[in-house]
N, C-alpha and C positions, 0 to 999 in steps of 0.2 A: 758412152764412156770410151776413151780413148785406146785404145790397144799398144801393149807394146812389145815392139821390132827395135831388136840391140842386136848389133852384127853380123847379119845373117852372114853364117857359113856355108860351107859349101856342102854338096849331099853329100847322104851320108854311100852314097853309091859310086858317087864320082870321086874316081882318085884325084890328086892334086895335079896340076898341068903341068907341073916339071921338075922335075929332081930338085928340091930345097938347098941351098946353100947351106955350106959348114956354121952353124951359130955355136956363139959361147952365151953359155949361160950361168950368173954368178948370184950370190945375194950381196945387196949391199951392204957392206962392212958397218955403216955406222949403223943400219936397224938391225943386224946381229947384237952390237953393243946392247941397245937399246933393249934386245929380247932378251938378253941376257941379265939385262938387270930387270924384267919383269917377272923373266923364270924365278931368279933369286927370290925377289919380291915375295912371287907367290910361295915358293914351298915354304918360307920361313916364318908364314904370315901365322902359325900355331905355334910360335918358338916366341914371338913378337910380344905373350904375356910376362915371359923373363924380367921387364925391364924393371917389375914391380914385384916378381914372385920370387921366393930361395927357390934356386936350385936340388933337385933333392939328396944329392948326394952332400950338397954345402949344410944340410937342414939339422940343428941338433937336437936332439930331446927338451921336452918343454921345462924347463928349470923351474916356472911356478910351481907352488903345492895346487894340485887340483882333485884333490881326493875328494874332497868335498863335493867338487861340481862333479865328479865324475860317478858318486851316492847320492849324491843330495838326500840326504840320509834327514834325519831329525832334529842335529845338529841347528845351531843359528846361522842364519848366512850371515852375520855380522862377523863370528871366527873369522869366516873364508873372507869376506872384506876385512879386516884386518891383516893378514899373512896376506895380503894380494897388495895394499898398499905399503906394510914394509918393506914385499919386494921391487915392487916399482920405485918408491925413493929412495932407495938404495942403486939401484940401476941409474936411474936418474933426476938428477941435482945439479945444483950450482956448482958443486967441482967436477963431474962427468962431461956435462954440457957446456961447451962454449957460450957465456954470454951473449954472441951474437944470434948463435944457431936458433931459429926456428922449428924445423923441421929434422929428423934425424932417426935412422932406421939403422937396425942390426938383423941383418938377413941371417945369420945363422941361427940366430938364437929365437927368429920370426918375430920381431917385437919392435912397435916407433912409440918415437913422442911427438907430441906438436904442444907448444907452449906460444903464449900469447901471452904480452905484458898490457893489463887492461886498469884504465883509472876507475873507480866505481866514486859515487859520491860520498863524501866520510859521514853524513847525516842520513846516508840510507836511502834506496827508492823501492818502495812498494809495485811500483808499474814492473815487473819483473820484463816484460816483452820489450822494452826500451834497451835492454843491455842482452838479452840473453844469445842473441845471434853473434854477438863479438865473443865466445867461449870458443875454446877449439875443444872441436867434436860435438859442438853441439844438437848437431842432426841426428846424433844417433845415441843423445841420452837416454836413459828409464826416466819412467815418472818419478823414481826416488832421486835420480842425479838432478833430475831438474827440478825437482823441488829443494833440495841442497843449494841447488847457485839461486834459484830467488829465493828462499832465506837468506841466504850470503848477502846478494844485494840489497835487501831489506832491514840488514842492523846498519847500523852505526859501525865507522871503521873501530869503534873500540870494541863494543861486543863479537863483533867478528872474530877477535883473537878469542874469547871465551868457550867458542861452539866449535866442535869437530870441523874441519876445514878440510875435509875428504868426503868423497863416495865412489864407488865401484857398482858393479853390475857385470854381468855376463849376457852375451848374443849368441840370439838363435835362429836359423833360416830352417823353415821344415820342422821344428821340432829340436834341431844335431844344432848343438856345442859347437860356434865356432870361433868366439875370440870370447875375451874377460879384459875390465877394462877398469881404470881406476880416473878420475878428476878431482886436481888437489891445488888446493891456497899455499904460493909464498910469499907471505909481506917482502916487497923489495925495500924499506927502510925502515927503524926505528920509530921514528915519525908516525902517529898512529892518523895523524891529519890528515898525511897527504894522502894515505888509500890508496896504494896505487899495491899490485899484485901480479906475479907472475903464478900465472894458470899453468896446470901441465893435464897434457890429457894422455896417458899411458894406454898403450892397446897387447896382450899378447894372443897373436893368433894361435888356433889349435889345431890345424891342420898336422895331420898325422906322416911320419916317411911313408906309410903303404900308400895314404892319397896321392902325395906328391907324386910317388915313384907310377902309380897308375896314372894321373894325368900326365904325369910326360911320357906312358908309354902310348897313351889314345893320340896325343899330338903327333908322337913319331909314326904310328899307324897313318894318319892325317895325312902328312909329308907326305910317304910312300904314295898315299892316293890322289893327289894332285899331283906327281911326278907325272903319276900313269893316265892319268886325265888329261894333261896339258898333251902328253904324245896323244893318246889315241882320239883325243877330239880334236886337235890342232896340226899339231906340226907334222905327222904322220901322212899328210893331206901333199903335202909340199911336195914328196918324191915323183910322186906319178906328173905333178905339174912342171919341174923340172925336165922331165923326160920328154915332156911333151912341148916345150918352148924350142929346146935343143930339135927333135926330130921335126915339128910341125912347126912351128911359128904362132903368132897372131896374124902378121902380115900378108896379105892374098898375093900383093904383090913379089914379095921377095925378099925386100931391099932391105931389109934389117940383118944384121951380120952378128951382135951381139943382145941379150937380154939381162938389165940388173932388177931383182926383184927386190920391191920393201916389204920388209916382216911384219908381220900385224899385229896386233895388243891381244892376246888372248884371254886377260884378267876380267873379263864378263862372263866368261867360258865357266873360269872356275867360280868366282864370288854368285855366283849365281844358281849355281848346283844347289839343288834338292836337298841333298846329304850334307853337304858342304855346309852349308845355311844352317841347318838344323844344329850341327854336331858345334859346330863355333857358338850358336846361339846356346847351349847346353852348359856348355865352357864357362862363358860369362855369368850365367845363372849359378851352375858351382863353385865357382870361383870369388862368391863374393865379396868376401874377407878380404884380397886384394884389390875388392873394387873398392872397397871402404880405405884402405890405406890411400891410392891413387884419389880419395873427395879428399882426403885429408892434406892432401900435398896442394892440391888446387886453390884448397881456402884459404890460402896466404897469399900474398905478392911479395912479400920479404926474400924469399930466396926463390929466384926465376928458375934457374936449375929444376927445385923440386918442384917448381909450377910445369916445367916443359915436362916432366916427367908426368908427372902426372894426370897431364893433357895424352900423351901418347898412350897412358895404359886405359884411359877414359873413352880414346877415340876405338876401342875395341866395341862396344857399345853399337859402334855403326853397325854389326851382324844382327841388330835387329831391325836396322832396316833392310838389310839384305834379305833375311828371312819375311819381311812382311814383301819386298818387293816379287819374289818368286812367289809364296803360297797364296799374295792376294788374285792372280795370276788367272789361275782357274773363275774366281768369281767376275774379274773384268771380261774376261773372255767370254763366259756364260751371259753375264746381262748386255755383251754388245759395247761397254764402255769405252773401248779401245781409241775411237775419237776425241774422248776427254783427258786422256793423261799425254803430257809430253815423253819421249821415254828419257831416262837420266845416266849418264855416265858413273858407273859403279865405281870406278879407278878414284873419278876427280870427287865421287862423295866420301873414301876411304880419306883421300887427303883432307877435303873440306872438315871431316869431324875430327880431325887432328887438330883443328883450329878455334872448331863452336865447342866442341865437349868439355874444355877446360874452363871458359863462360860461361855455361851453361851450369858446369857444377858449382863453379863458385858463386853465382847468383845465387844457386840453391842452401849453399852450406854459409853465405855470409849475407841473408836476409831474414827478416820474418819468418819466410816461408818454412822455416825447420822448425817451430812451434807445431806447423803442419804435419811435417816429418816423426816427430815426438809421438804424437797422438794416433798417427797410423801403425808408428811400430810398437807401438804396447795394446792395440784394438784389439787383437787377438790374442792377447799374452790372459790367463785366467787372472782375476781381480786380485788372489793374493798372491802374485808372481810379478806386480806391473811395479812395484817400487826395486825388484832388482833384475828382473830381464827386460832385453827387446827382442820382439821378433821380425825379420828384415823382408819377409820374403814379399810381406805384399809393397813394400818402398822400392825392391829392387825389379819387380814387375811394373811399377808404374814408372820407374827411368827406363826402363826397356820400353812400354807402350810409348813414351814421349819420344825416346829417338825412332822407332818405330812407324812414325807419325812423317815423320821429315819427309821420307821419299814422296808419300803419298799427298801433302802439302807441297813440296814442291814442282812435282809433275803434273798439277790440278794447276797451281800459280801459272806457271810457266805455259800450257795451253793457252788458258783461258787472255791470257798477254799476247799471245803470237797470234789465236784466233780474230782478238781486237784489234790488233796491228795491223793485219791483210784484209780487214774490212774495209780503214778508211785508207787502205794505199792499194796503187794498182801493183798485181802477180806477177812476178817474172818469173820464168819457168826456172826451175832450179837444175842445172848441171849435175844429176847426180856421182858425176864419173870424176868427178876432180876429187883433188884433197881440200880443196877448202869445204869441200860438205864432210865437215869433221867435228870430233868434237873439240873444243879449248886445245887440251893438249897435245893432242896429236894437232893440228894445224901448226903450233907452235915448232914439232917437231921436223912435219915437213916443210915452214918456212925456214927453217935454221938451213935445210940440206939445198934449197932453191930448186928443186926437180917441180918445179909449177908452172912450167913456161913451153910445153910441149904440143906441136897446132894437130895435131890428133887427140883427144880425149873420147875413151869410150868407157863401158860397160856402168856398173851400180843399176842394173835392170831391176835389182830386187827394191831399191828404194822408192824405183818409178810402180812399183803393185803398191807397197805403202802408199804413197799418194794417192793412189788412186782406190783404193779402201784399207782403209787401218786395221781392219778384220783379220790382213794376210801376216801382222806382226804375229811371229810366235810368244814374245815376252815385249807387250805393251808399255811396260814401266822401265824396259832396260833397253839403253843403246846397244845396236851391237856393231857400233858402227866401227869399232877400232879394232878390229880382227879382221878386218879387210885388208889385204895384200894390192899393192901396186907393180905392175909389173912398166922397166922403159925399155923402150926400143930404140936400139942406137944404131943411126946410119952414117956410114963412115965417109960418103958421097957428101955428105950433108956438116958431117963434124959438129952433131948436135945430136939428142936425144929428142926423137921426134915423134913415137905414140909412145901411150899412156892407156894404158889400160888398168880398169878396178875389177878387181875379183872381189868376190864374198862366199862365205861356205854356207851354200842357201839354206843345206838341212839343217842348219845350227838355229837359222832366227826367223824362216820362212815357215808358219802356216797356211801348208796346200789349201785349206777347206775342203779334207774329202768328204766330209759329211753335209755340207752344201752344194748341190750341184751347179747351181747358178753361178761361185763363186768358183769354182772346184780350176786345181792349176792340176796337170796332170806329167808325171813322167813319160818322159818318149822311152821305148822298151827297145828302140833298136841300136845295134850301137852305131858309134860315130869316129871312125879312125881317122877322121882326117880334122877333126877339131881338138884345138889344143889345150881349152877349156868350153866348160857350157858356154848355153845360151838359152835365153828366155823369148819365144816369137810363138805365131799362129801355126806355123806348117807344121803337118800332121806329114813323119816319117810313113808310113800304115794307109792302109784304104777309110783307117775310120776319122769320120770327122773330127775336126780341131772341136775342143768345148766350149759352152759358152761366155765362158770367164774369155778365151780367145788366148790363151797361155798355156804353152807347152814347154815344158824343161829338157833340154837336150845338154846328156850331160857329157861329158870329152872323153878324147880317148884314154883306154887304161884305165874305167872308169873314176877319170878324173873330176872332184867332189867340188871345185872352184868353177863358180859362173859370173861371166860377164853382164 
């Protein structure tokens, strides 16, 4: 197996051979930008449920009578359907609602509609499944609403008018009250031929001011700790490497008189956390009620507004794959699989389900498949509870397992394609020191600034141990390739930018194998003042032999945590 020698420095014994020249050392302005809209990104990524939820200070008290749900006393729930659908068509109707409007939400008072104008046959169809997915909301009827709209569908448009043309129900996740909901018939003409109706499907959520005001204080708690996560696992890192460009150089030579550094993508840093993953994925799970409004917005194409909208609060979802990409972690690691997954850019799968999640619900909420939905969320509702509740929790576990699924189907595709690829073409060694061993977007980034034309290219020592066994990934399913810093070296003899050096923060995505000794990379203990970041080679600082992995980590001065 190959060994690898990335820039041998100088000992750590031997001073430097001559007083260094004045260098200036600067970051480049446009990956400041860049950081800066990543910081942004990230700490606001728990604020990012807004776009769908009241605010809690906006939040009024629930104007429904809910007495009823809130004793379920002995009473009929027919009462409570009743006083539930006077107040929804009262709210809203043909003079509230704009004709055009589809979709339409009042955040303060937590309550939407969605209405659909559907032709049903005026002689009636008994096949109920032929119409029943063009109902809005239909994925999240009871067995009593849905047996209300195939009777609907199954008279004749004149008995139609004859029969109650409403039903209600209330949802449950866990057990807890979290919306009440009403679906009701308005003949749009006279005409009892033509059959043609606008549906309304009325939702009021119940989410209380103590929950709201609590989840926005766990969010703002959130914030606070990825502020603190981004310094102390990231940018923190940068001082001691600055100090050390300015006093030491990269150059053995000299000739470099200035250093611009590019700032790295830390968004795998955080999306990737332990805690992070868990507490977002917790989020989404209580949060349901608003995940049920954002299907709601999806199942249309009438107004693209409320579809983008509801694509952004859908693509939250992706925290289960985040969560499946970190905790399955441990198991790849344990069985050795580490050669079977590609790993995957967190950033560009954050954006990607910005794009599938709204397709993905809308297939769900505007096919068959919510017959499927029906029958899951009443499975567990007791037998004389299933004509007016639903319970959501196992419907909103199996949309979590499905996005949950993505990372781990795509990182299995994507090997198994790349492994097929370099069987039937000849290897070319890969450059790991450049920017184009990037992922999409950052390639994209660094061709927009052109700094790819520099005839020195060094360090990415850590992607040449990946290669050389997959074993040494710390997180197999996650790149970590875009928290890597670029550092240029500018000669002024030269009037070009002339090395290029990649840094990477090894502790962050390097497993040593200290528990293999065969494979085992080992810290050098001694220090190194005259390197101005690590290095990864054979020479054993010490009388004790180099190991037999042949890798030793010598990290810079000021113990600086950036290696070439």
């Amino acid at each position: 197996m190959p060994k690898v020698h990335v820039l041998q420095g100088p000992s750590s014994t031997s001073p430097p051979s001559r007083e260094p020249p004045h260098r200036t050392v600067s970051f480049c302005r446009y990956s400041c930008i860049y950081s800066i809209g990543y910081v942004v990104n990230l700490i606001l990524i728990p604020f990012k449920a807004y776009i769908s939820e009241p605010l809690p200070w906006m939040l009024q008290p629930v104007s429904l009578n809910t007495t009823w749900l809130t004793a379920k006393d002995s009473t009929s729930f027919a009462a409570f359907a009743n006083s539930s659908i006077a107040f929804f068509a009262s709210k809203y109707n043909q003079n509230t609602v704009p004709s055009d409007r589809v979709f339409t939400r009042d955040n303060e008072a937590n309550t939407y509609l969605l209405r659909f104008t559907i032709a049903l046959p005026p002689a009636g169809d008994n096949n109920c499944a032929n119409h029943m997915h063009r109902f809005p909301g239909a994925i999240f009827y009871s067995q009593g609403v849905a047996a209300f709209v195939c009777d609907f569908i199954a008279q004749n448009a004149t008995s139609r008018l004859l029969r109650p043309m409403y039903a209600c129900q209330y949802d449950t996740v866990a057990g807890v009250d979290i919306a009440t909901s009403c679906t009701w018939a308005i003949p749009t003409g006279e005409d009892p031929i033509i059959s043609t109706y606008q549906m309304y499907h009325a939702v009021q959520l119940l989410e209380t001011p103590f929950f709201c005001w609590l989840t926005f204080g766990v969010r703002l708690g959130l914030m606070g700790f990825i502020m603190y996560q981004l310094w102390h696992l990231y940018y923190r890192h940068y001082g001691p490497l600055l100090c050390n460009l300015q006093a030491i150089g990269l150059d053995d030579g000299g000739s470099i008189q200035s250093y611009v550094v590019q700032l790295g993508d830390p968004t795998w840093l955080i999306l990737s956390h332990p805690f992070m993953s868990l507490i977002m994925l917790l989020d989404c799970f209580l949060n349901v009620g608003p995940a049920g409004t954002a299907s709601c917005r999806t199942s249309q194409l009438t107004d693209v507004g409320q579809f983008c909208l509801g694509c952004l609060y859908g693509s939250r979802m992706v925290w289960a794959s985040y969560f499946t990409m970190r905790y399955s972690t441990p198991l790849v690691k344990y069985m050795h699989w580490e050669n079977y997954f590609q790993p995957v850019d967190p950033g560009v799968m954050a954006l990607t389900a910005s794009v599938y999640a709204g397709p993905v619900m809308y297939m769900t909420t505007g096919t068959p498949i919510v017959q499927l939905f029906q029958r899951i969320n009443y499975a567990v509702v007791p037998p004389t509870l299933t004509h007016e509740r639903v319970e959501g929790t196992i419907s909103m576990l199996v949309i979590l397992l499905l996005f949950a699924s993505v990372p781990l189907v795509n990182s299995f595709v994507a090997q198994y394609v790349n492994r097929n690829h370099t069987k039937f073409k000849p290897t070319v060694t890969e450059n790991f020191g450049t920017t184009r061993f990037n992922d999409w977007k950052h390639r994209c980034l660094f061709w927009f600034r052109r700094l790819t034309l520099c005839s020195k290219n060094e360090g990415g020592s850590m992607y040449h141990l990946f290669a050389e066994n997959p074993r040494y990934k710390k997180f197999p399913l996650v790149s970590t390739r875009g928290s890597d810093c670029f550092v240029y070296g500018w000669d002024d003899a030269a009037d070009a930018y002339v090395h290029q050096v990649r840094l990477s923060l090894m502790h962050a995505a390097l497993d040593r194998q200290t528990i293999c000794p065969a494979l085992a990379i080992l810290i050098c203990p001694s220090a190194h003042p005259a390197f101005a970041a690590g290095t990864v080679n054979a020479h054993s600082c010490n009388q004790w032999p180099p190991p037999p992995s042949g890798s030793i980590v010598h990290f810079g001065a000021k113990c600086c945590q950036w290696v070439q």
